[in-house]
Backbone as CSV, one residue per row, in Angstrom:
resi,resn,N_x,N_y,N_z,CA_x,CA_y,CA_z,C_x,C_y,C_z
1,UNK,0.837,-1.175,0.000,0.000,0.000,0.000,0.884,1.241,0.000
2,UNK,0.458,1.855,-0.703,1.573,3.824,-0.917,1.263,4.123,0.291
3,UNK,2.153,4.836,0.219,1.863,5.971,1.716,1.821,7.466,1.014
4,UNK,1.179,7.142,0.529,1.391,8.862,-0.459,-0.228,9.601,-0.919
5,UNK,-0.716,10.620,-0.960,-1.725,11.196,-0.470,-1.935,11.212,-2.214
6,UNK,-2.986,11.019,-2.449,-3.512,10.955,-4.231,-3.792,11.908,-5.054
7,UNK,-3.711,13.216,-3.857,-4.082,14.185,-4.345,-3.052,15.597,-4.094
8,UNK,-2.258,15.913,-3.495,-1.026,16.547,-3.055,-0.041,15.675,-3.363
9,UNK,0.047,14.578,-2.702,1.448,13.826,-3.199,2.626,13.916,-2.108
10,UNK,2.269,14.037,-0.662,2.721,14.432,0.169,2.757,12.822,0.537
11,UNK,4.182,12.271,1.350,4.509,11.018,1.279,5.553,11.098,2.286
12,UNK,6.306,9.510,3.068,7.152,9.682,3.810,8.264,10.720,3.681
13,UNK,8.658,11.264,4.958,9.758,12.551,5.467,11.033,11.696,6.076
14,UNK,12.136,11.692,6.374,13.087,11.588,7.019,13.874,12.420,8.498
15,UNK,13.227,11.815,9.526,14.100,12.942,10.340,14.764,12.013,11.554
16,UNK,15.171,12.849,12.344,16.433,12.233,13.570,15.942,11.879,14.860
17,UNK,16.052,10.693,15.488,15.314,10.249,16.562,16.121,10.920,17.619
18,UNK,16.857,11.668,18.288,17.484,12.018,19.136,17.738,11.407,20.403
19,UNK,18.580,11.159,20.943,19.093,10.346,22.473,19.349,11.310,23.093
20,UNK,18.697,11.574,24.622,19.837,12.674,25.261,20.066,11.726,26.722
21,UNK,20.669,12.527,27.492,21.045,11.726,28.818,21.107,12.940,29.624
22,UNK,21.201,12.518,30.977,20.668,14.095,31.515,19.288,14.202,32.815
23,UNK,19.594,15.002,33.576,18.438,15.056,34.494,17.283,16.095,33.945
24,UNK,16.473,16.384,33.212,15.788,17.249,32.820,14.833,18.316,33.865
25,UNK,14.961,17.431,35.214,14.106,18.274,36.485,15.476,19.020,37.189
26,UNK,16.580,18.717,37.376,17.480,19.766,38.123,18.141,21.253,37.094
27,UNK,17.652,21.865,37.664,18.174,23.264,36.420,19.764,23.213,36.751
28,UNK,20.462,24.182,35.567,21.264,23.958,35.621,22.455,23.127,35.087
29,UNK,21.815,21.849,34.986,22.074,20.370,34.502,21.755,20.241,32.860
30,UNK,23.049,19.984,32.398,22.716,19.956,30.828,22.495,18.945,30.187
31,UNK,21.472,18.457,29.019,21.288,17.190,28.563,22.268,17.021,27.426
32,UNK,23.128,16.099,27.351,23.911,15.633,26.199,22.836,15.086,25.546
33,UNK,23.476,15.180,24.052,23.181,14.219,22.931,24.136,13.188,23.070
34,UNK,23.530,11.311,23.187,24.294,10.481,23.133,24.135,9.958,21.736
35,UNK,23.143,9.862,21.029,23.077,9.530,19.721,22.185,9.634,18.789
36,UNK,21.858,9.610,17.578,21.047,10.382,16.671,20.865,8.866,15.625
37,UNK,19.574,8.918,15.434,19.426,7.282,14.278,17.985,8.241,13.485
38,UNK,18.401,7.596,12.212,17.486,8.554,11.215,15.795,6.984,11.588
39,UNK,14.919,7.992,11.225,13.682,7.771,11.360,12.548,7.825,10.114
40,UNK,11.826,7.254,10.289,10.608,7.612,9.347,9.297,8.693,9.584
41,UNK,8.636,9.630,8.943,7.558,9.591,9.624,6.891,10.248,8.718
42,UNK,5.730,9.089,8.641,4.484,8.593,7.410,3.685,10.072,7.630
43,UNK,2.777,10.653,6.406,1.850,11.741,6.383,0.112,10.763,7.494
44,UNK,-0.634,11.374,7.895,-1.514,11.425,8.293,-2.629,10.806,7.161
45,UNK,-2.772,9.407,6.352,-3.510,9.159,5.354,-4.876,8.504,5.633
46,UNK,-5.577,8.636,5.109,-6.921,8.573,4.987,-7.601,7.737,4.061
47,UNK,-8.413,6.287,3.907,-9.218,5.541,3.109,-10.339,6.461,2.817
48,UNK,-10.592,6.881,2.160,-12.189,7.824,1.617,-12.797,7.454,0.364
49,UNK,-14.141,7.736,0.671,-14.912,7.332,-0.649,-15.229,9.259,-1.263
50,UNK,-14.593,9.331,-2.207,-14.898,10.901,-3.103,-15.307,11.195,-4.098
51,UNK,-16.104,12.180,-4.102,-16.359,12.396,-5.818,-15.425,12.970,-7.248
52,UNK,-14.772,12.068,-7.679,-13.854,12.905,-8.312,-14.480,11.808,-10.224
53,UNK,-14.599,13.696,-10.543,-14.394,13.780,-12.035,-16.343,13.289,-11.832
54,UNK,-17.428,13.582,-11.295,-18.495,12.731,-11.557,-18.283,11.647,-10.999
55,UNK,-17.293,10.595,-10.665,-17.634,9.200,-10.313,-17.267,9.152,-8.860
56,UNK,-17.530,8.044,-7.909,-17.249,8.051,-6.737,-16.302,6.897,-7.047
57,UNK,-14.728,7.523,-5.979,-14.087,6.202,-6.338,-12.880,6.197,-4.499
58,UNK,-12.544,5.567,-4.537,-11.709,5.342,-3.014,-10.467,5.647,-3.485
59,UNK,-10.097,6.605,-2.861,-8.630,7.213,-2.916,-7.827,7.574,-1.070
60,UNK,-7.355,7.544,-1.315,-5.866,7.413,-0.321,-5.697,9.248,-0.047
61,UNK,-6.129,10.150,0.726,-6.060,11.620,0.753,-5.614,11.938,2.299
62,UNK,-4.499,12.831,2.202,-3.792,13.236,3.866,-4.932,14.332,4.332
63,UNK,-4.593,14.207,5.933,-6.031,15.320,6.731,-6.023,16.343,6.122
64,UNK,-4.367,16.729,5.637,-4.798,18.410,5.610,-5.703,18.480,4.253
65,UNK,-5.449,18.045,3.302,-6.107,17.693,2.119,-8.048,17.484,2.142
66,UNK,-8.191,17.007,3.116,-9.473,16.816,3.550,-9.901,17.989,4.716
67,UNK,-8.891,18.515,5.478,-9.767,20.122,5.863,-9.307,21.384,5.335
68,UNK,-8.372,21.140,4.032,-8.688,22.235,3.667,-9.207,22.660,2.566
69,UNK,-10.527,21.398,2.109,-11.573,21.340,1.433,-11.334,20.853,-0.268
70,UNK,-10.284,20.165,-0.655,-9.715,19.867,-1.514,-9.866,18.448,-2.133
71,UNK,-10.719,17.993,-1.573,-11.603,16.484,-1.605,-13.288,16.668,-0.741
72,UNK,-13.855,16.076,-1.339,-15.572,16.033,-0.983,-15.696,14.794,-0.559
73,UNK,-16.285,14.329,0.586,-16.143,13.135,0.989,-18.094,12.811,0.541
74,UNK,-17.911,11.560,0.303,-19.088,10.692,-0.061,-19.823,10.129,1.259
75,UNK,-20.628,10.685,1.572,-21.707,10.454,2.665,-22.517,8.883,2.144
């Protein structure tokens, strides 16, 4: 299955899981970075039934795509 929105095209991002070490409740006290591992992180996708072109058909559309009125959802 894509992970990719059918209608923007907005699809997995790449970013850095971060490690720190460190007391975060004593001020003062600084958190190291112990290590950094790259990550995934998927768009917000959606199964919907829409009207596109006249026909109703099931497409794959991210939230923002659906509130910011750019797909009609099929009641």
């Amino acid at each position: 299955m894509s992970k990719k929105c059918d209608i923007c095209g907005k699809g997995p991002m790449v970013s850095l899981s971060v490690k720190r070490t460190g007391s975060k409740l004593r001020s003062g006290k600084k958190r190291y970075i112990t290590g950094k591992s790259k990550r995934r992180q998927y768009p917000n996708i959606q199964k919907i039934k829409a009207n596109i072109a006249g026909s109703v058909k099931t497409v794959r559309v991210c939230t923002s795509c659906l509130k910011g009125g750019k797909v009609r959802k099929v009641v």
